[in-house]
C-alpha positions as CSV (number, residue, x, y, z in Angstrom):
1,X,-43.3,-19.2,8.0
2,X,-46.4,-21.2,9.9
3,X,-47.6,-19.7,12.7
4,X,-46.2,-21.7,15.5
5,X,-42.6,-21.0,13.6
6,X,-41.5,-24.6,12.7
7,X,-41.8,-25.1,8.9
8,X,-41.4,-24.5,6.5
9,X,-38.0,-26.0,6.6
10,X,-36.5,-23.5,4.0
11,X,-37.4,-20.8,6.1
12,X,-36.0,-22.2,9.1
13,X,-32.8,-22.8,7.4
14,X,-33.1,-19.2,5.6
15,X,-33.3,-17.6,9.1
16,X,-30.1,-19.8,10.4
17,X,-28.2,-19.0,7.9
18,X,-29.0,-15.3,8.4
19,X,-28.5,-15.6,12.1
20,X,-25.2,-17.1,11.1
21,X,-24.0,-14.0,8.9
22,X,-24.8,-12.1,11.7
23,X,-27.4,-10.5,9.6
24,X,-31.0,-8.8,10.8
25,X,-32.7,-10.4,7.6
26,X,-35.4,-13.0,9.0
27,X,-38.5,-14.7,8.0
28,X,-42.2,-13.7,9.4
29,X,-45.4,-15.4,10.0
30,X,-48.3,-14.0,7.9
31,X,-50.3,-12.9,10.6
32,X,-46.9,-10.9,12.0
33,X,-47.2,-9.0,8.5
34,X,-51.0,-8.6,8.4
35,X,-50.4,-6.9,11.9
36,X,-48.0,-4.3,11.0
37,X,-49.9,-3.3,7.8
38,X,-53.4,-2.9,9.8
39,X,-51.7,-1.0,11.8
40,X,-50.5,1.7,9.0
41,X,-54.1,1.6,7.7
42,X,-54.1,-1.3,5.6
43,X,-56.7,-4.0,5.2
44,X,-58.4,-7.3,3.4
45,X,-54.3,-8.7,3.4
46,X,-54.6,-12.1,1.9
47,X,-51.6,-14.4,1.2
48,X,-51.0,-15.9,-2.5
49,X,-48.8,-18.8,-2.7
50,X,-46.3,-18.6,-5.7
51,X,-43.4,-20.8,-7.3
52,X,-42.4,-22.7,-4.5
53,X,-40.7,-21.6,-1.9
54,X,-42.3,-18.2,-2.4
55,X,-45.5,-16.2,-0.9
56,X,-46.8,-12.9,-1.8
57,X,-48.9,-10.8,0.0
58,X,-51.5,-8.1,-1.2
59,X,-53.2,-5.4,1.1
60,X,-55.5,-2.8,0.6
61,X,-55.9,0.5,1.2
């Protein structure tokens, strides 16, 4: 997800449809992630784009 949440639009429509299952499943903005894994003593997190629609990211310790 970009960073002001509005694309991409497979994630938006992945997080309606979780919304619609009633499900807690959603889709994060990368520096959302990069927050939460500094904060359990990660560091250097980049993002790697894969086969579309995918993204990984790698931290390090």
């Amino acid at each position: 997800m970009n960073e002001d949440k509005t694309s991409p639009l497979f994630s938006i429509l992945f997080n309606l449809n979780m919304f619609k299952q009633g499900n807690k499943w959603k889709t994060y903005t990368f520096s959302e992630i990069k927050s939460w894994l500094e904060e359990v003593g990660f560091k250097e997190a980049e993002k790697k784009k894969l086969a579309w629609p995918h993204t990984m990211i790698i931290a390090y310790k």
